[in-house]
C-alpha positions as CSV (number, residue, x, y, z in Angstrom):
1,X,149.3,120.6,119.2
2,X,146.5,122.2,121.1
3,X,142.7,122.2,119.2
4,X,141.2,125.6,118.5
5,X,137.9,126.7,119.7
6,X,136.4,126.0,116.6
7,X,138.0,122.5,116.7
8,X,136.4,121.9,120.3
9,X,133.7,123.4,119.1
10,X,133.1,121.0,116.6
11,X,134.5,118.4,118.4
12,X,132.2,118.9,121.1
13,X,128.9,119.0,118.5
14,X,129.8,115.9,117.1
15,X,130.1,114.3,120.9
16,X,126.3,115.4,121.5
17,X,125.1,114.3,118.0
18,X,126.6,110.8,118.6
19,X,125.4,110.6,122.4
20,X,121.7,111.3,121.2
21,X,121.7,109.0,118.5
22,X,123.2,106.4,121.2
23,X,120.6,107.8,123.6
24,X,117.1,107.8,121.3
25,X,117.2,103.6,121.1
26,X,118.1,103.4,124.7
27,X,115.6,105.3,126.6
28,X,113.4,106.1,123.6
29,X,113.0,109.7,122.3
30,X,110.8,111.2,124.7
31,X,113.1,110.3,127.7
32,X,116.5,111.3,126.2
33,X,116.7,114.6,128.4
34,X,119.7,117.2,128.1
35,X,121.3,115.7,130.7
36,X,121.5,112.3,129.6
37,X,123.1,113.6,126.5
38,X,125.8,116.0,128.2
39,X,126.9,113.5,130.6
40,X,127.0,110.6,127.6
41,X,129.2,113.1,125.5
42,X,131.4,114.1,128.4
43,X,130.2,117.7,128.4
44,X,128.4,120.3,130.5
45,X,124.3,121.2,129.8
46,X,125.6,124.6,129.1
47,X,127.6,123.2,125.9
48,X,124.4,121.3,124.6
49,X,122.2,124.8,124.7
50,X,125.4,126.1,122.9
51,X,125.1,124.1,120.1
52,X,121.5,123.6,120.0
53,X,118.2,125.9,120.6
54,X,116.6,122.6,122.3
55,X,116.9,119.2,122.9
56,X,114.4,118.4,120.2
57,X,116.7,120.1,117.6
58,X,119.6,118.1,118.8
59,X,117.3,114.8,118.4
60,X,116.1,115.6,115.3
61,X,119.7,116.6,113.7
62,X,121.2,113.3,115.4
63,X,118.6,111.0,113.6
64,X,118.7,113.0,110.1
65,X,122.3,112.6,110.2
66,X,122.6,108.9,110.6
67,X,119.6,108.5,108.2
68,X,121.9,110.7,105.9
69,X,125.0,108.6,106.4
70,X,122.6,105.1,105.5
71,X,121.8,106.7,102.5
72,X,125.2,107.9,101.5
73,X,126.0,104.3,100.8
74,X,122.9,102.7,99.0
75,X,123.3,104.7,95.3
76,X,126.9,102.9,94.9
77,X,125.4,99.3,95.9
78,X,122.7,100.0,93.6
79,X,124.8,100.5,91.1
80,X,127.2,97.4,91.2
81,X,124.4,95.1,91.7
82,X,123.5,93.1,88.6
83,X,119.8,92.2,89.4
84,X,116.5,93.0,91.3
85,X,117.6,90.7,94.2
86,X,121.3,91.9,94.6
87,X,119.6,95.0,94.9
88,X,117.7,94.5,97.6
89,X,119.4,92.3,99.2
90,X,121.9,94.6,99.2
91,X,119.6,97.1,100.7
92,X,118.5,94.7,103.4
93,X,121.6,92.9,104.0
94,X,122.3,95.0,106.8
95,X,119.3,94.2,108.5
96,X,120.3,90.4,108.3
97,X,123.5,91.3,110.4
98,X,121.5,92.5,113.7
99,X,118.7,91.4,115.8
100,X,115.6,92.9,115.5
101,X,116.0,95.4,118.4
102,X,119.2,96.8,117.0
103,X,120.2,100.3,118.1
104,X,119.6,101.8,114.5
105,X,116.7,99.5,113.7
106,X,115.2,100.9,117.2
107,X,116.5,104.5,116.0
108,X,114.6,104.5,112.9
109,X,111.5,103.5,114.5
110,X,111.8,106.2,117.8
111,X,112.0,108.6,115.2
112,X,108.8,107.7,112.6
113,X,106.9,107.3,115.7
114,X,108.0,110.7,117.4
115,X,107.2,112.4,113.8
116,X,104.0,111.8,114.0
117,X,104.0,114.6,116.9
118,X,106.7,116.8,115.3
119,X,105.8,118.7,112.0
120,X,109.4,119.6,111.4
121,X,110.8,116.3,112.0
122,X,108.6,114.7,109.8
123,X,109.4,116.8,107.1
124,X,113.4,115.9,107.1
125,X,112.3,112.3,107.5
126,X,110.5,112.7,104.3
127,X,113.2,114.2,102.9
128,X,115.3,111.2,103.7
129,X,113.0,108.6,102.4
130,X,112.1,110.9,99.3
131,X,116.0,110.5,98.2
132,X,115.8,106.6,99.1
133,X,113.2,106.4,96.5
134,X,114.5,109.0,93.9
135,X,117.7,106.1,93.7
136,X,115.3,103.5,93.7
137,X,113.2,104.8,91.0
138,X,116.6,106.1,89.2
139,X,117.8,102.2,88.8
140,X,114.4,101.5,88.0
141,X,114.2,103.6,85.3
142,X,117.5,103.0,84.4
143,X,115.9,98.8,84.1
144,X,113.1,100.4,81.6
145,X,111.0,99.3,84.9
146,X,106.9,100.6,84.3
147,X,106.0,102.6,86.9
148,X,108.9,103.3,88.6
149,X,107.5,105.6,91.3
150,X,105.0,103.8,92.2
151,X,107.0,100.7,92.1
152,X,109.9,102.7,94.2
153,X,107.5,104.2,96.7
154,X,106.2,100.5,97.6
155,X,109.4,99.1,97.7
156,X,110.7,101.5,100.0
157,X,107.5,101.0,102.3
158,X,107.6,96.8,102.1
159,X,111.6,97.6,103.3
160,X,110.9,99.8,106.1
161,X,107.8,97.1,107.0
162,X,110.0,94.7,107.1
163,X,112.4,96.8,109.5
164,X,109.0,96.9,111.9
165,X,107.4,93.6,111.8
166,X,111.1,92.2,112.9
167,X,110.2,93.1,116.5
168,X,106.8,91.5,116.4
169,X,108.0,88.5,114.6
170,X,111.6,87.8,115.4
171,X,111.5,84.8,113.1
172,X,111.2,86.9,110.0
173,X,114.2,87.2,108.5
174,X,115.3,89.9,105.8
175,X,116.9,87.2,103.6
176,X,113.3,86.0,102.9
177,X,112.1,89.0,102.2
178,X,114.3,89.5,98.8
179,X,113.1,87.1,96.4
180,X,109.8,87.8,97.4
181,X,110.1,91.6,96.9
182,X,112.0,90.8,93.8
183,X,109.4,89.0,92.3
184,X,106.6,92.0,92.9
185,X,109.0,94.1,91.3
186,X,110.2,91.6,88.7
187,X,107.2,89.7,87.8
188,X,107.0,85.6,88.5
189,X,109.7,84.5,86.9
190,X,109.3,82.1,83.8
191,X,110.2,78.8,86.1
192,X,108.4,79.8,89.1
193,X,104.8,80.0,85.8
194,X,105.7,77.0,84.3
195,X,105.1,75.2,87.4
């Protein structure tokens, strides 16, 4: 059965979002050109002005939708885990699965680095991050946490800190980030004031 036009259509926009996204972490963002991304996609330049006013736009709708796809799966995790540390961990296992210079480690950072340059970029990356934190400070709440945008807002920040210093410090390791973010979040616990 032959695809429609609306069907390549589609099929083609979903080639050039995936190609940029694969494209960002490789060359970094301000090298990913137009024609990078047709030939990676398997398309003519005339089909990436088709779909998209510039190559920026394309970059910037590439980035927000992988961000959006992270994010799509952290409110369920959240809500199975049964304590501060599954939470995080949860959050950050991912991170303990790849090397520091990951594709989407290296994605997230192209792009914070190329918002600071790009107004409208910056303002769908704080989008993103502002529903990270609205389900961080939701399970907070829902813990009769104190403070639980504040407390959200940090958390959020010591998470994507962690994401950077991994390239500066290969030796730091996700897994010992949890108990220590746990306890700011948690308090020491009653063993760990005994002592």
């Amino acid at each position: 059965m032959s695809q429609t036009a609306v069907e390549r259509g589609r099929e083609a926009r979903e080639k050039l979002l995936a190609a940029a996204a694969e494209l960002i972490p490789e060359l970094g963002w301000g090298a990913v050109s137009t024609r990078a991304i047709a030939a990676r996609a398997g398309v003519t330049v005339g089909v990436v002005h088709y779909h998209f006013p510039s190559v920026q736009a394309l970059l910037r709708q590439a980035v927000v939708g992988v961000l959006r796809d992270l994010l799509s799966g952290v409110e369920p995790i959240v809500a199975q885990a049964d304590s501060t540390e599954a939470v995080i961990a949860a959050m950050l296992g991912p991170l303990a699965e790849t090397d520091a210079d990951d594709p989407a480690s290296l994605l997230f950072i192209e792009a914070c680095l190329a918002s600071a340059r790009d107004e409208e970029l910056r303002a769908q990356l704080a989008a993103a991050a502002a529903e990270f934190r609205a389900i961080i400070t939701r399970w907070l709440d829902q813990a009769g946490h104190p403070y639980t945008d504040d407390t959200a807002s940090v958390l959020a920040a010591a998470m994507d800190g962690v994401l950077l210093h991994r390239l500066l410090n290969p030796r730091l390791h996700p897994a010992a980030a949890v108990p220590v973010l746990a306890r700011l979040i948690d308090g020491p616990s009653a063993s760990a004031t005994d002592a």
